[in-house]
C-alpha positions as semicolon CSV with decimal commas, in nm:
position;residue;x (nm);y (nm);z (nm)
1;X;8,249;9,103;2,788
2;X;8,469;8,835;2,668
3;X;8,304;8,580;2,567
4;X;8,598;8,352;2,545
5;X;8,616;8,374;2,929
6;X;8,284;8,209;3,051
7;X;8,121;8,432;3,364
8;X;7,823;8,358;3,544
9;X;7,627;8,592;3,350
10;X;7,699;8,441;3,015
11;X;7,638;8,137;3,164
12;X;7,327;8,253;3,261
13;X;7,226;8,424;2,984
14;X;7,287;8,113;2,783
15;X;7,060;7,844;3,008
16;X;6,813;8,126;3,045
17;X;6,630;8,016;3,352
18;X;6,569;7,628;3,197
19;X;6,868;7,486;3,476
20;X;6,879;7,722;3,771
21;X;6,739;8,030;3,897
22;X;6,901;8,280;4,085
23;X;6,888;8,332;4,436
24;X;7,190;8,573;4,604
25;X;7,377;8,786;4,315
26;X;7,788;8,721;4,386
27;X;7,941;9,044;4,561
28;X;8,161;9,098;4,211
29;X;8,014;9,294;3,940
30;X;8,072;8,938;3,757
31;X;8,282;8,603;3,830
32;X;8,489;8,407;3,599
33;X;8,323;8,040;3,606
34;X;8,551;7,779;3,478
35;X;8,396;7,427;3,537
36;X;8,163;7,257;3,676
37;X;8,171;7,031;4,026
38;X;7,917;6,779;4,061
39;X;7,911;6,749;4,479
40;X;8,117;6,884;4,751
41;X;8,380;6,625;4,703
42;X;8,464;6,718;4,356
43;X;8,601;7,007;4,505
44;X;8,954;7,060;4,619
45;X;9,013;7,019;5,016
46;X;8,884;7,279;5,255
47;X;9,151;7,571;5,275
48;X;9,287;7,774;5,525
49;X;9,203;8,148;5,529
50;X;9,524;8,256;5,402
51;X;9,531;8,030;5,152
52;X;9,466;8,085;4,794
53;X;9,211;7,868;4,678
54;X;9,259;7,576;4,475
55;X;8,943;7,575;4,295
56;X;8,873;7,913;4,196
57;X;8,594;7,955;3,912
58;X;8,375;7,656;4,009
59;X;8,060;7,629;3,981
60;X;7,929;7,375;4,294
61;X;7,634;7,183;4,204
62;X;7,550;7,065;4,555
63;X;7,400;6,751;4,494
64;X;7,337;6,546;4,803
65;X;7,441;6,831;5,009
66;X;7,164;6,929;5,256
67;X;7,037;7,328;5,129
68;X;7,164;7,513;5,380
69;X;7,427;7,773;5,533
70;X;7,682;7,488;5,581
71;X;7,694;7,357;5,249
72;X;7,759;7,716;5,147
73;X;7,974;7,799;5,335
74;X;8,176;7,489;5,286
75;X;8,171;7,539;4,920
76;X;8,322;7,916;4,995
77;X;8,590;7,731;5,203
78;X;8,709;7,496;4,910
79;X;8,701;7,802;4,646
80;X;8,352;7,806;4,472
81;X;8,248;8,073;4,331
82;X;7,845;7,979;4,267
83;X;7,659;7,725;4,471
84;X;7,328;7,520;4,270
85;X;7,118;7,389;4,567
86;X;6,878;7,144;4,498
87;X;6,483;7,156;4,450
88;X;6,411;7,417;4,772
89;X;6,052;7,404;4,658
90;X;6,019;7,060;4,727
91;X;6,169;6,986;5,053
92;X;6,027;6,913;5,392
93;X;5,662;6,987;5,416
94;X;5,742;7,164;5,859
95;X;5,828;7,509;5,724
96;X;6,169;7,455;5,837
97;X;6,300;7,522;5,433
98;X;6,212;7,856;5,433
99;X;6,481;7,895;5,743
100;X;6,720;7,701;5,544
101;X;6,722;7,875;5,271
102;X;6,740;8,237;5,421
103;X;7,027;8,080;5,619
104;X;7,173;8,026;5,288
105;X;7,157;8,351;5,125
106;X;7,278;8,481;5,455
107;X;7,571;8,284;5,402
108;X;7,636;8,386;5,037
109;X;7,591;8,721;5,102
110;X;7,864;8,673;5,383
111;X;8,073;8,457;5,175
112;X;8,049;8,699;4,830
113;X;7,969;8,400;4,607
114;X;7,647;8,350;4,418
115;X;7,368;8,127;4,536
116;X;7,125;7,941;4,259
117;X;6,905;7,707;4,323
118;X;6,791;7,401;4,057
119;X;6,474;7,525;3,844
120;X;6,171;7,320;3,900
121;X;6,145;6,996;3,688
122;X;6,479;6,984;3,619
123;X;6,648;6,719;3,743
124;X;7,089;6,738;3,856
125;X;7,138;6,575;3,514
126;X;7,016;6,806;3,258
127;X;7,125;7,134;3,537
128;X;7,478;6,964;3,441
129;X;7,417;6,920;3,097
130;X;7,257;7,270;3,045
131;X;7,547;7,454;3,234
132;X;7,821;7,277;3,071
133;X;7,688;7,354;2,751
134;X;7,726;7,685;2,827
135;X;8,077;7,675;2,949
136;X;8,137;7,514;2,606
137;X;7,981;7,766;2,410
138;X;8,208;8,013;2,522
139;X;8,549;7,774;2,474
140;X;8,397;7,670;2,093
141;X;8,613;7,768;1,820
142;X;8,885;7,998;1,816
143;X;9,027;8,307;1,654
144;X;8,890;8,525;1,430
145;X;8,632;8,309;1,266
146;X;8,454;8,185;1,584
147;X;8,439;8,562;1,726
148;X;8,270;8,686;1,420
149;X;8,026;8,412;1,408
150;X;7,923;8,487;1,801
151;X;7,899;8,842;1,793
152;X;7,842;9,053;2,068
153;X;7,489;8,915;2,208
154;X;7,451;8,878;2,576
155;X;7,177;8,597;2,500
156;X;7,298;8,365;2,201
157;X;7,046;8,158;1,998
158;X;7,051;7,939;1,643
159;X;6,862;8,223;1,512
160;X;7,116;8,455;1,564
161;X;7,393;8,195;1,460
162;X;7,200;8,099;1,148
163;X;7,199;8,519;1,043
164;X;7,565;8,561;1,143
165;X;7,651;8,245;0,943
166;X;7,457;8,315;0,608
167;X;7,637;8,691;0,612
168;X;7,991;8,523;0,634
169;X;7,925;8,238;0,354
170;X;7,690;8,490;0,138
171;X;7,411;8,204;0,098
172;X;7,095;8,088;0,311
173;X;7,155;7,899;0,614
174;X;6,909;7,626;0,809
175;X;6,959;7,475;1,133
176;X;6,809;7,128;1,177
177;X;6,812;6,851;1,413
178;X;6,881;6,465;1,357
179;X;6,494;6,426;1,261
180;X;6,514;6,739;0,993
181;X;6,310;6,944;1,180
182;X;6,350;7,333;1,109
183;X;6,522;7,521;1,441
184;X;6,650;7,827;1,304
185;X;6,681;7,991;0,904
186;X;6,808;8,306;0,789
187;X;6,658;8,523;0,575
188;X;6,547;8,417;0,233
189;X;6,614;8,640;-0,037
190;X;6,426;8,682;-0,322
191;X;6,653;8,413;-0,556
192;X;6,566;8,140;-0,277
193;X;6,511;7,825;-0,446
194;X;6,186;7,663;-0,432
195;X;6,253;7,384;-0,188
196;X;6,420;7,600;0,099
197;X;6,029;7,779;0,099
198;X;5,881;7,465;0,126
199;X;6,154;7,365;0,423
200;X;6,098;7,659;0,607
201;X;5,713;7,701;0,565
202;X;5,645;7,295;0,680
203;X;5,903;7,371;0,981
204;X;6,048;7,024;0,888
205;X;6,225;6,836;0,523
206;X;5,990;6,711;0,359
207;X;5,929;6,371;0,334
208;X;6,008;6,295;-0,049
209;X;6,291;6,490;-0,004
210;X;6,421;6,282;0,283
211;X;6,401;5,992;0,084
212;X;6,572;6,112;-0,212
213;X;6,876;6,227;0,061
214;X;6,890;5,850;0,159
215;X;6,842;5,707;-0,189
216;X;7,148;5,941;-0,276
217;X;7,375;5,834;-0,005
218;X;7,369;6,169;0,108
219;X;7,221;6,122;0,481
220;X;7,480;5,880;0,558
221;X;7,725;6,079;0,456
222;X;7,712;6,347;0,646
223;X;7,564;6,136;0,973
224;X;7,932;5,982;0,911
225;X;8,166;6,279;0,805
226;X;8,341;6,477;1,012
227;X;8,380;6,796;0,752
228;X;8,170;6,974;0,554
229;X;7,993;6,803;0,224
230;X;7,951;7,038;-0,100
231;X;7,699;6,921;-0,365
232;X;7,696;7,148;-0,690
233;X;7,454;7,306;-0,833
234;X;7,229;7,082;-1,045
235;X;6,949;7,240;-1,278
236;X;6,720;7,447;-1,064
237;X;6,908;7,290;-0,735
238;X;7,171;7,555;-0,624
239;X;7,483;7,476;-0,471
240;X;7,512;7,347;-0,126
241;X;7,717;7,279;0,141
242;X;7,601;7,086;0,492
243;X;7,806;6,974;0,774
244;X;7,709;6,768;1,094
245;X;7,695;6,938;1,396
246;X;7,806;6,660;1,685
247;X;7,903;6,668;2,070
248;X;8,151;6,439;2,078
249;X;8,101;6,122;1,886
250;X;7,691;6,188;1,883
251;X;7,536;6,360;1,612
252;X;7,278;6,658;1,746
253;X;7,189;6,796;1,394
254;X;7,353;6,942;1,063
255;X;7,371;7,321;0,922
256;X;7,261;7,369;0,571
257;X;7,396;7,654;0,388
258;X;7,270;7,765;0,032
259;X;7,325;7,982;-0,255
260;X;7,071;8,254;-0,270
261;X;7,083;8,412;-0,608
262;X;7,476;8,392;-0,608
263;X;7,730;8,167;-0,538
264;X;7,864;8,115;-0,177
265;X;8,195;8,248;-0,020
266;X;8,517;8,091;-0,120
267;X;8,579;8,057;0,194
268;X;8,218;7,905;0,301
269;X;8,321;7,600;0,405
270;X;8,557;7,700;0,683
271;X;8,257;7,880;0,837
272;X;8,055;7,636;0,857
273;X;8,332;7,455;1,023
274;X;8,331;7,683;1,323
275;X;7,987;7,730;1,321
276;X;7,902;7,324;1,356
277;X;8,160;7,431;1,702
278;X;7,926;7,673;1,814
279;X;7,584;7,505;1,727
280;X;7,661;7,231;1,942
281;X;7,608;7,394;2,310
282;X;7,355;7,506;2,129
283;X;7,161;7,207;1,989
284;X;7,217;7,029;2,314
285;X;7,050;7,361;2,532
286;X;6,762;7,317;2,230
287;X;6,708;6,916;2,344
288;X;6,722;7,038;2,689
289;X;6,470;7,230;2,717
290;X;6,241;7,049;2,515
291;X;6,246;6,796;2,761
292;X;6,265;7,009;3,042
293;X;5,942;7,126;2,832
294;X;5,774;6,798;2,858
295;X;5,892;6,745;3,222
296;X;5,683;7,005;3,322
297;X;5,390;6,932;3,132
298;X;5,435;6,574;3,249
299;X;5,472;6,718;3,601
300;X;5,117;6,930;3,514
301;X;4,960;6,633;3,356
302;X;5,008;6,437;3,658
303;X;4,943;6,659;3,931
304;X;4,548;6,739;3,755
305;X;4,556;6,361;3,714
306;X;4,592;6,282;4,066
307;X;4,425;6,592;4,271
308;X;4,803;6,680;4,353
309;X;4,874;7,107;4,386
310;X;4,663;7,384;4,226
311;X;4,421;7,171;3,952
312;X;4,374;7,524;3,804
313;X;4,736;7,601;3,777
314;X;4,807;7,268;3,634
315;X;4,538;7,288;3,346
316;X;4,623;7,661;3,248
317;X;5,012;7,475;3,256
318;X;4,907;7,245;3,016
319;X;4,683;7,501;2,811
320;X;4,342;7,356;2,862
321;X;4,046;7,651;2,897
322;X;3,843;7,624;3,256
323;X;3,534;7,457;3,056
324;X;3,723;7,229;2,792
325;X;3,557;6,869;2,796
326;X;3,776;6,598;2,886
327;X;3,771;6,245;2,991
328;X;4,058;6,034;3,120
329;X;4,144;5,687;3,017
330;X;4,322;5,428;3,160
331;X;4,482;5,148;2,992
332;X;4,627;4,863;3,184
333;X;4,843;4,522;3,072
334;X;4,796;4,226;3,255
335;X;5,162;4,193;3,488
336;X;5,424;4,022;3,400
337;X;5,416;4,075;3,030
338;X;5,727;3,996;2,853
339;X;5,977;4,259;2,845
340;X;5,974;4,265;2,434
341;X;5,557;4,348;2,492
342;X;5,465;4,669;2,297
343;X;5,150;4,669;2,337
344;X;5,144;5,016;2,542
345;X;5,405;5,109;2,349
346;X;5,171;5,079;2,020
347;X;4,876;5,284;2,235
348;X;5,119;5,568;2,279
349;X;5,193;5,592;1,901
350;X;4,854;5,520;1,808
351;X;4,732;5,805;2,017
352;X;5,004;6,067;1,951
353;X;4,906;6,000;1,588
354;X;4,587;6,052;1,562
355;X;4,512;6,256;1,874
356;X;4,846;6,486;1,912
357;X;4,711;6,736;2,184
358;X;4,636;6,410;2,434
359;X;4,808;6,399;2,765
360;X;4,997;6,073;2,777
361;X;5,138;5,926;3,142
362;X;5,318;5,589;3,142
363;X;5,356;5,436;3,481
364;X;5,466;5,063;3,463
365;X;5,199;4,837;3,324
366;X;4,968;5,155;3,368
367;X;4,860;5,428;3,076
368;X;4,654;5,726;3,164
369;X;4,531;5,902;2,886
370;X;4,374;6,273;2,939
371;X;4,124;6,319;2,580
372;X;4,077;6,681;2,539
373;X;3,830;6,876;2,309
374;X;3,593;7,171;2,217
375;X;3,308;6,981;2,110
376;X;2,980;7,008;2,358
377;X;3,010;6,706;2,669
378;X;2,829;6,447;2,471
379;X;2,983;6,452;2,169
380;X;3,313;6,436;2,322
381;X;3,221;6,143;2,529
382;X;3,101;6,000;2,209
383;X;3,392;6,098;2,040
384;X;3,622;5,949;2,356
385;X;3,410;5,607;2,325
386;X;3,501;5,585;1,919
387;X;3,900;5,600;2,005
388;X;3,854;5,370;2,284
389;X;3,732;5,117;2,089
390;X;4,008;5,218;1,793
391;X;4,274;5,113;2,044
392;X;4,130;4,777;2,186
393;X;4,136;4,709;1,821
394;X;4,443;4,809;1,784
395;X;4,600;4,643;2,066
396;X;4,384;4,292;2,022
397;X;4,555;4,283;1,716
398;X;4,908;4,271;1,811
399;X;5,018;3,913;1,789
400;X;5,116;3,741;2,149
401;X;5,102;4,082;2,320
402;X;4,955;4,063;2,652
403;X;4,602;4,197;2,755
404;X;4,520;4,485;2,800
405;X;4,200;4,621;2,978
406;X;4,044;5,019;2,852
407;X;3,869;5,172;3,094
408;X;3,685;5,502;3,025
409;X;3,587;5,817;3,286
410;X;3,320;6,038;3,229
411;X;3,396;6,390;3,074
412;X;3,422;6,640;3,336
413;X;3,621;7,009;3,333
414;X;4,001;6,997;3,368
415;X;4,017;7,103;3,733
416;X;3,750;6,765;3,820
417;X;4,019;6,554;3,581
418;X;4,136;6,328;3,905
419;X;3,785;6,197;3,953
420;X;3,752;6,112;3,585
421;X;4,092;5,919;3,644
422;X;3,950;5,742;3,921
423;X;3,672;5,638;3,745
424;X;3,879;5,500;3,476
425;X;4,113;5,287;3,731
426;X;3,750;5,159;3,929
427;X;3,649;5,065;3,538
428;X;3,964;4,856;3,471
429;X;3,938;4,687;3,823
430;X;3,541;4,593;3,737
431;X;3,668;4,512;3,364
432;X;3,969;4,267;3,484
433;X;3,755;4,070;3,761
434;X;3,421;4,029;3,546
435;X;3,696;3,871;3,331
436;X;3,853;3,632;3,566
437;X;3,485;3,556;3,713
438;X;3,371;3,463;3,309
439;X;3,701;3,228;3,251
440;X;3,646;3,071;3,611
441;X;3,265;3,005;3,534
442;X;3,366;2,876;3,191
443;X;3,190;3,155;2,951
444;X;3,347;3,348;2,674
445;X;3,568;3,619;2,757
446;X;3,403;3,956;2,789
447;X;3,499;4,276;2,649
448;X;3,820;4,487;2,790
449;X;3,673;4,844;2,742
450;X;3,411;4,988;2,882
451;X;3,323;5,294;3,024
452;X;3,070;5,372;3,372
453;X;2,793;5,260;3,192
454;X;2,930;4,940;3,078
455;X;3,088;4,847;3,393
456;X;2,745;4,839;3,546
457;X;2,721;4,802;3,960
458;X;3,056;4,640;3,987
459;X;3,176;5,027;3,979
460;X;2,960;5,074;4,294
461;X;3,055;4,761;4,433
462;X;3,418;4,849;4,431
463;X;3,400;5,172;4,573
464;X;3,215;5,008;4,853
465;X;3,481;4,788;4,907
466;X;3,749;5,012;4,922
467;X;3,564;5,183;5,163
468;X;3,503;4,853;5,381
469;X;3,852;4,758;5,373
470;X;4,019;4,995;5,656
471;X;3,694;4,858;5,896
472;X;3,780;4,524;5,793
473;X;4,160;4,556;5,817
474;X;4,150;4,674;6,218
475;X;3,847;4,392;6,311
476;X;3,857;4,086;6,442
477;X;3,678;3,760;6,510
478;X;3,605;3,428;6,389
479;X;3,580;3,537;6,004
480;X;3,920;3,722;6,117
481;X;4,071;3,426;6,220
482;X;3,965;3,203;5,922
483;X;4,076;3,481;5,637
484;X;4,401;3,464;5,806
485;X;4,485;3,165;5,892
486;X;4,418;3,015;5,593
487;X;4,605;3,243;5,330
488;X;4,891;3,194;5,548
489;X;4,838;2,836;5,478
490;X;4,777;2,898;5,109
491;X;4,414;3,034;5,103
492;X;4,248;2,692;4,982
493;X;3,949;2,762;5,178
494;X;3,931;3,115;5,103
495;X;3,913;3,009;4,724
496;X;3,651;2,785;4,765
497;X;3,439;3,000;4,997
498;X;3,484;3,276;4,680
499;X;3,333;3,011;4,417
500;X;3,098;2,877;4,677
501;X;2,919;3,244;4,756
502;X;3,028;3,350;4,369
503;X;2,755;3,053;4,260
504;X;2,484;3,160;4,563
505;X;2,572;2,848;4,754
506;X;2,519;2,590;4,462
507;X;2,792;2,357;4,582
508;X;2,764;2,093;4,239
509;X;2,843;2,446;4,033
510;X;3,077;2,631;4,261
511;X;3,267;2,234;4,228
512;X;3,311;2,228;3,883
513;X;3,452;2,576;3,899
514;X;3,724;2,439;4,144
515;X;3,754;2,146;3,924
516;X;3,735;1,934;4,245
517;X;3,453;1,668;4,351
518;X;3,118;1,837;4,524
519;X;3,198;1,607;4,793
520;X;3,540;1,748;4,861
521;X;3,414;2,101;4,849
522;X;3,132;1,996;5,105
523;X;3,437;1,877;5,320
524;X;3,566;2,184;5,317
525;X;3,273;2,394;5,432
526;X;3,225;2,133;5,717
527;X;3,594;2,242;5,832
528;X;3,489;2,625;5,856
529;X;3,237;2,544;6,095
530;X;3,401;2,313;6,257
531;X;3,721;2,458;6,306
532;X;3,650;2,769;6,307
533;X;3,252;2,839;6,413
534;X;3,187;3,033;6,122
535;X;2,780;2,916;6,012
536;X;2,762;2,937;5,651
537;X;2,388;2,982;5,727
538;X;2,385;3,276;5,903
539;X;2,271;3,602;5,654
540;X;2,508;3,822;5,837
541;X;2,811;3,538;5,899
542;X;2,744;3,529;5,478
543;X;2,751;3,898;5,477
544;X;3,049;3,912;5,639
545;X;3,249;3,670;5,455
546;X;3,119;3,778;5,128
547;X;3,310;4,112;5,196
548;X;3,620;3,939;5,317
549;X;3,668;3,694;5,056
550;X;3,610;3,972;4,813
551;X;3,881;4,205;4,982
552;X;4,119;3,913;5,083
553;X;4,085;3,661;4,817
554;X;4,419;3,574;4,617
C-alpha cells in the first residue's frame, strides 16, 4: 500500500475506531479517499449516470442529512466514495432506526461505496478532525526521508515514529506534548544520560527541569521556532536537538532527540524536520482521543448520575467495582454570579488535586461530584464529610465570589449513585431556603454544607412537596384563585401569607419580617377573606395554603 495515496483503510487504520465505525465494506478491495465533505452540499452537483463524477475520493460526512437510503444514495449520485452517518444509536426511540439503517446498507451495498457511521461520544467536530488528520498523515513530508520515517505499518503510532526516528538520527528520541508529558520514547541504551531515565520513568519533565528550560530561554524558543534547536553537549548533559511539532500556526508538542553513548547523525536535524511533519496527525489523533476519552466517561458519569441506561454498564465504564463506596456531592452557586466568578472553577481544581479518581460534572451554576473509595461505608462517609468541609473552606475564602451551597448524599454502591445525587440536590434546596428563612427572620447565616443528617426534616419536607405539586398544579378553588391571581399581580399577598404562616400566625413578628406596619399586614389578611373567602382560621384552609405558598411563593 502506498501510503502517500490515503485509502479508506489507512484512514481507518489511523483513527482506529475513536471517529467512526464501520458499517457496509465498499465493493473495491480498497478506495482512494482524497478529502473530506462536511454535508451533502459540499459536494459537487448530482450527476447524470454517464457522467464521470466530479467528486471522486470523498469522504461524505452527512451531517444534517437524515440516516437513511436517500442520503446514500444521493451521496453515490454526487461521487462519494464513503458515507459517515450520524449517531444511529441515538435516534428516534419507535424502532423505526433500525429500518433506516438496514435501508442504508442496502443502499451502499447497491451503490458499492462504504457506509460508516459516527462512533458514540464523538461529536461531527472531532469525526472531522480525527479523519483529516489522517488524510494528512499520509500527504506529510515527502521523498525519501518521510517514507523511511513511516515505514510500512498498516496502524501508525508515536511509538513507532519515536523508534524509526532514533534509528535515522543514531540518538534517543521522546515525544511530548505542550505540557511535557511523556507520549512515546525509544529505546534507551545503556549510555542514556541520567535525566532521560528520570523523564521516561515520571511519564512527564520534571518540574526543576522545566524551570531551568524557561530560566534558559529555551521553552520559548522552541514554542517560537519554526526549525530545529541544537544545544551541545555540556558536562554530563549530551547533545541535543528538539524541534516543535505544530498544525498550522498551533503548537501540539516538540520531539526530543538525544545522544546515547555517541554523537547523533550529521544529518539529524533534517529528520527531525520530517518527523515534526508526521507527528502532527499524530499529536492531534493523541488529543482526540483523550477527549473522546473523557467524553465517554463524562457520558458514563452522567448516565449513573442520573438513573439514565445500564447503571452497571456505566460504573464498570468508569472502572468502579459493584461494591465500591461512594457518595455524590452537589455544589451549587447562587445565579447570576458574575461571569469572572471562579468559585466552581476553584472546586474543580481543588478536587482534581487532592482527590484525582473523583467524577467531576459541571452543568451551569451546578457541580456534581461522585467521591469514590475502598474504605468500609462509614469511613468513607466520614472521609466524604472531611473534603466537604475542605471545600466550603475553600470556596468561603475566595474574595467576592458568590455563594455557594455543599450538599452531601449518603454512600451507597455505584449502580444506587442517582439516589445519592438526589439526595445531594434535596440537601442544597433545604440548605439554600433555611438560609433565606434565617436572613428574612434576621439571625446569622447558617452553614452551606450539610449532609441528610444536617439538613434535618426539611429533606422530608421537600420530597413531600415535590410530590404535592402535580395534585396542586391540576386543582382548583378559592386558594387556586388567590395563588394566582395575585403573583400575576406581583405576589404581595402571597409573600405576606409566607411570613405570616412562616411565624405561626404572630402578625407583630411576621411584620417586622416584611418590614411593613402590623396594621398593614392585618389589612392584608382582611383582603384574603374578603376578596377571596379564604378563612385564615380554618386548620385545613391553613393546610392548604401552607402547601401553596410553599410551592408557589416567589
Amino acid at each position: 500500500m502506498n501510503l502517500e495515496t490515503p485509502t479508506l483503510r489507512s484512514l481507518l487504520a489511523f483513527e482506529d475506531g475513536d471517529a467512526v465505525r464501520l458499517l457496509c465494506a465498499p465493493a473495491a478491495p480498497d478506495t482512494v479517499v482524497r478529502r473530506i465533505a462536511v454535508g451533502l452540499d459540499d459536494l459537487g452537483p448530482r450527476r447524470e449516470r454517464q457522467e464521470p463524477p466530479q467528486d471522486q475520493g470523498t469522504l461524505l460526512l452527512a451531517v444534517g442529512s437524515v440516516p437513511d437510503a436517500g442520503t446514500v444514495r444521493e451521496a453515490a449520485r454526487r461521487g462519494a466514495c464513503a458515507v459517515v452517518l450520524g449517531d444511529i444509536d441515538g435516534m428516534g426511540d419507535t424502532g423505526d432506526t433500525g429500518e433506516e439503517v438496514i435501508g442504508a446498507v442496502a443502499a451502499a451495498r447497491e451503490t458499492g461505496i462504504a457506509l460508516l457511521a459516527r462512533a458514540e461520544g464523538t461529536d461531527w467536530a472531532e469525526a472531522a478532525a480525527l479523519l483529516r488528520s489522517a488524510l494528512s498523515y499520509a500527504r506529510a513530508g515527502d521523498g525519501e526521508d518521510a517514507d523511511a520515517l513511516r515505514g510500512p505499518e498498516a496502524a501508525p503510532s508515536l511509538a513507532v515514529l519515536a523508534a524509526r526516528v532514533a534509528a535515522y538520527v543514531k540518538g534517543s528520541i521522546t515525544i511530548e506534548d505542550t505540557r511535557l508529558r511523556v507520549l512515546a520514547h525509544s529505546a534507551t541504551g545503556p549510555g542514556a544520560d541520567p535525566l532521560r531515565r528520570t523523564v521516561i520513568l515520571g511519564g512527564r519533565v520534571p518540574d526543576w527541569r522545566v524551570a531551568e528550560l524557561r530560566r534558559s530561554g529555551l521553552l520559548r524558543a522552541l514554542w517560537t521556532s519554526e526549525d530545529v534547536i541544537h544545544r551541545p553537549a555540556d558536562g554530563d548533559n549530551p547533545e541535543r536537538l528538539v524541534v516543535a511539532v505544530r498544525s498550522g500556526r498551533e503548537v501540539l508538542g516538540s520531539i526530543w532527540a538525544a545522544a546515547d553513548g555517541a554523537a547523533l547523525a550529521p544529518d539529524a536535524a533534517r529528520y527531525l524536520r520530517t518527523a515534526a511533519g508526521l507527528a502532527a496527525p499524530l499529536l492531534v489523533r493523541e488529543r482526540l482521543h483523550e477527549s473522546g476519552t473523557a467524553h465517554r466517561r463524562e457520558a458514563a458519569l452522567r448516565g449513573l448520575l442520573h438513573g439514565l441506561g445500564d447503571r452497571r454498564t456505566h460504573a464498570w465504564s468508569l472502572g468502579l467495582s459493584p461494591d465500591a463506596p461512594c457518595a455524590v456531592v452537589v455544589a451549587e452557586r447562587k445565579e447570576g454570579a458574575k461571569a469572572d466568578d471562579r468559585a466552581l472553577d476553584v472546586l474543580v481544581l481543588e478536587v482534581s488535586a487532592h482527590r484525582p479518581g473523583t467524577g467531576i460534572l459541571r452543568d451551569g451554576d451546578r457541580l456534581t461530584l461522585l467521591l469514590t473509595g475502598d474504605a468500609p461505608a462509614k469511613e468513607h462517609e466520614a472521609a466524604v464529610r472531611g473534603v466537604v468541609r475542605e471545600l466550603d473552606a475553600v470556596v468561603s475564602s475566595l474574595p467576592g465570589s458568590a455563594a455557594v451551597w455543599l450538599g452531601v448524599g449518603p454512600v451507597v454502591t455505584p449502580e444506587r449513585a442517582c439516589l445519592s445525587c438526589e439526595r445531594a440536590v434535596l440537601v442544597v434546596r433545604a440548605l439554600r431556603e433555611r438560609e433565606a428563612r434565617a436572613l428574612a427572620a434576621g439571625r446569622p447565616r447558617p452553614a452551606r454544607h450539610a449532609d441528610a443528617a444536617g439538613a434535618g426534616a426539611a429533606l422530608e419536607v421537600l420530597r413531600m412537596l415535590d410530590a404535592a405539586r402535580p395534585v396542586w398544579e391540576s386543582g382548583g378553588g378559592p386558594v387556586h384563585d388567590l395563588i394566582r391571581t395575585d403573583l400575576a399581580a406581583g405576589g404581595e399577598l402571597v409573600r405576606s401569607l409566607a411570613a405570616y404562616l412562616d411565624t405561626g400566625g404572630d402578625v407583630p413578628e411576621a411584620a417586622r419580617r416584611l418590614v411593613v406596619h402590623a396594621n398593614t399586614l392585618r389589612y392584608r389578611l382582611s383582603r384574603v377573606r374578603e376578596r377571596y373567602g379564604v378563612d385564615l382560621d380554618d386548620p385545613d384552609t391553613r393546610l392548604l395554603l401552607t402547601l401553596a405558598v410553599r410551592l408557589t411563593a416567589p
